[in-house]
C-alpha positions, 0 to 999 in steps of 0.5 A: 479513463474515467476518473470517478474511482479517483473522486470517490477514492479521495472522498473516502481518506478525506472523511476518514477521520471524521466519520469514523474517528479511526485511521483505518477507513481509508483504506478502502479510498486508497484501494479505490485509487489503486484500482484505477491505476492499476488498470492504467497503468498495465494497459488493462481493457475489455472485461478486465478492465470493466471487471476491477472498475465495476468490483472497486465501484461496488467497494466504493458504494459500500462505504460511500463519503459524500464531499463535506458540506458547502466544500468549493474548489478553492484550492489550487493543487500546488497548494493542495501537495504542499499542505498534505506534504507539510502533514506527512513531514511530521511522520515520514522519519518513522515507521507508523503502522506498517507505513500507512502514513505514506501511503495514503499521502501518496496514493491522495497525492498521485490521485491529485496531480491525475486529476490536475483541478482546483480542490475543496480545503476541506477535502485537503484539510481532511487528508492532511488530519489522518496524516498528521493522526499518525504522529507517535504511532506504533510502527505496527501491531503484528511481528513475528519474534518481536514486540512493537517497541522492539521494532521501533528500536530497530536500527539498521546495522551495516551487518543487515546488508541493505544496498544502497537505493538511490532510486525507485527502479532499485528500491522496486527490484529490492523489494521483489526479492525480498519477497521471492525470498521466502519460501513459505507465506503464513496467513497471518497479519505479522506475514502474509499482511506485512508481506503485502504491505512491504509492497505498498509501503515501498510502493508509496515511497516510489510515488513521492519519487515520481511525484519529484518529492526526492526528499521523502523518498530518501527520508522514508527508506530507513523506516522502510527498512526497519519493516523489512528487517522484521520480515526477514527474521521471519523468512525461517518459521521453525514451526516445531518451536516458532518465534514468540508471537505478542500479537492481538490477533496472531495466533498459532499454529500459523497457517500457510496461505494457499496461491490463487488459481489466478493472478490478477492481470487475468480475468478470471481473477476479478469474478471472484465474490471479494464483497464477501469478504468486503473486498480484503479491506481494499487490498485485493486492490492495493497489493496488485497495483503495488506488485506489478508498479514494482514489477514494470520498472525491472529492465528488459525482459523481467518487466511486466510490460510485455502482458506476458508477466514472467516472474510467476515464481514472484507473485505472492497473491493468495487466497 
């Protein structure tokens, strides 16, 4: 498969910071990323495949980050996973805006054991600055019945429930019913976003796992958890007397999403116009990739694996 939408991927987190002084511009790299994974990953071909690759293509373009100037590959890629895992030690014991920190290391990081070659330092020195730029980060600026520093006081309680996940098969299968548990998914950032991004966050926990990182995998569940415990207050929206709202950009009524006609491991999903509305910000990408990584790691006949995709009542892709 061609690794372009890797290269590209890389080369937009790297100049995130530098072309735009935010953290946010990655996105679209690490979507990128999860473009090309996703069609490996699931064995997607034909005009599936050809559609995702060309839609993530486009994307790119739109955002285009040319490598730094005078950059040579002289960074061997031992060398390159420990200079972004040294950046992601200083953060990965909290929950910084809704684990983004994890997952662009992640997503940087699986993208360069794919490729397996010689990197610029510039290009290393560009992701590790927007990984270390999330130190003393909120944990998110959208929930539903709390403030953000409510939630970065959260601590988990034995009376939270949560099993005990000592591995990614376990950590994928709870995940996805935390996600069928909720009956009704608002198109808000504090729900219909943070449902998405319980996908990715735990998705990118998984991948330090693979990677053998088994260190940050255990060091990230707590945080993770603390997202999850946020959610779950939010599984119940009474929307006759609904939970405060502290969000800049939430607002009530809360609106509840519509399901898509499609999903994404059909073709007619990716002739959608998603450049109209620039792609979701990557994670018309992102949020698939993530589903169905979780997804193919159940055992037997719930997994993915077989195309059939039997858990439609699990699928939270929505228009």
């Amino acid at each position: 498969m061609d690794t372009a939408l890797l290269e590209r991927g890389l080369a937009v987190i790297s100049r995130c910071k530098e072309r735009t002084g935010d953290i946010w511009e990655a996105h679209i790299g690490a979507a990128g990323i999860a473009a090309y994974f996703l069609v490996k990953e699931n064995g997607f071909g034909g005009e599936l495949a050809a559609r995702i690759v060309a839609q993530a293509g486009n994307m790119l373009d739109a955002y285009a980050a040319p490598p730094p100037a005078g950059a040579v590959p002289d960074t061997s890629p031992a060398d390159a996973e420990r200079l972004i895992l040294e950046a992601l030690e200083r953060t990965i014991d909290g929950l910084h805006w809704v684990g983004h920190n994890v997952i662009y290391s992640a997503v940087s990081l699986m993208a360069l054991r794919e490729l397996g070659n010689t990197r610029s330092r510039a290009e290393i020195d560009g992701i590790a600055r927007l990984i270390l730029s999330f130190e003393k980060t909120i944990p998110g600026r959208s929930w539903i019945g709390y403030t953000a520093s409510q939630v970065k006081r959260f601590t988990i309680e034995e009376s939270d429930h949560f099993p005990d996940i000592r591995n990614a098969a376990r950590l994928s299968a709870f995940i996805l019913d935390e996600v069928a548990a909720f009956p009704v998914i608002y198109r808000a950032e504090a729900h219909h976003d943070l449902i998405g991004h319980m996908l990715t966050s735990s998705h990118a926990l998984n991948i330090l796992s693979d990677l053998g990182h088994e260190a940050y995998f255990r060091r990230g569940l707590p945080p993770l958890m603390k997202l999850v415990k946020a959610l779950r207050a939010a599984r119940q929206v009474d929307l006759e007397q609904p939970p405060p709202l502290h969000s800049p950009v939430d607002r009530l009524p809360l609106v509840q999403a519509s399901r898509s006609g499609c999903l994404p491991h059909e073709t007619a999903y990716w002739t959608a116009d998603y450049a109209g509305h620039d792609w979701d910000y990557g994670h018309v990408f992102k949020f698939p990739f993530s589903f169905y990584n979780h997804l193919n790691r159940l055992p037997g006949p719930a997994r993915g694996g077989d195309r059939k995709f039997p858990l439609r009542r699990r699928q939270p892709f929505l228009v």
